[in-house]
C-alpha positions, 0 to 999 in steps of 0.5 A: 033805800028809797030812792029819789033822783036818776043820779041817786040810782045811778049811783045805787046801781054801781055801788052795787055792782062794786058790793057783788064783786068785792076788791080788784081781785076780783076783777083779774080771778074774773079776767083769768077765768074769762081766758081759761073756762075752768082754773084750779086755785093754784093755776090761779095764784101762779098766774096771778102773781101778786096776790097771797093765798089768803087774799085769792081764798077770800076772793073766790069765797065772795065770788062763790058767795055772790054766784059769780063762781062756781066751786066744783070739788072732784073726788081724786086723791089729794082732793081737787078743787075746779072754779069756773064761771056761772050764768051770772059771772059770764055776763060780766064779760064786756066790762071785762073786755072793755077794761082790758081794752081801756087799759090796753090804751090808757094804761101806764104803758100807753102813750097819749 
C-alpha cells in the first residue's frame, strides 16, 4: 500500500493492529492471560463466559497464528494444552491496562 499522508498511516497502522489481533475476543483471552501467565483452554472458557467454544478455539488459533500466543501441549494422559503469552503478546499490555482503565471510568457501570 503506498502511502501518502500522516492520517493515511495513522489510519494504516490501527488497521493493522486491529488485522493482528482479530475480534473482541481477543482482547478479554489477552486480558485474562495478562492477570493468569498461563491458562489451559477450559480456564479460559469458565471464566470467559460468554464465548461458545468454538469462537475461543478460533481466538487462540488467530493469537497463535499472528505470535500473540503461544500454545505449549504437555505430554500427560488426556493431553493437556497450556496458552500463555509471547514476547509480542506482552507488549500488548499498556493498551490493556488502559482499556481496563478506560472502562473502569467511562464504562456502562460508570457515573459522569
Amino acid at each position: 500500500m503506498d502511502i501518502h499522508t500522516e492520517e493515511e498511516q495513522c489510519l494504516y497502522n490501527i488497521q493493522q493492529a486491529i488485522e493482528v489481533l482479530g475480534g473482541k475476543w481477543s482482547f478479554l483471552v489477552l486480558g485474562q492471560l495478562f492477570c493468569h501467565d498461563v491458562q489451559r483452554f477450559n480456564q479460559l472458557r469458565r471464566t470467559l463466559k460468554q464465548i461458545s467454544t468454538k469462537s475461543l478455539r478460533d481466538t487462540l488459533r488467530h493469537l497463535e497464528e499472528n505470535q500473540i500466543v503461544k500454545r505449549t501441549v504437555l505430554p500427560t494422559v488426556p493431553v493437556t494444552v497450556e496458552y500463555s503469552l509471547t514476547d509480542k503478546g506482552r507488549d500488548f499490555k499498556t493498551i490493556i491496562s488502559e482499556m481496563r482503565r478506560w472502562g473502569e471510568k467511562w464504562g456502562s457501570g460508570a457515573s459522569e
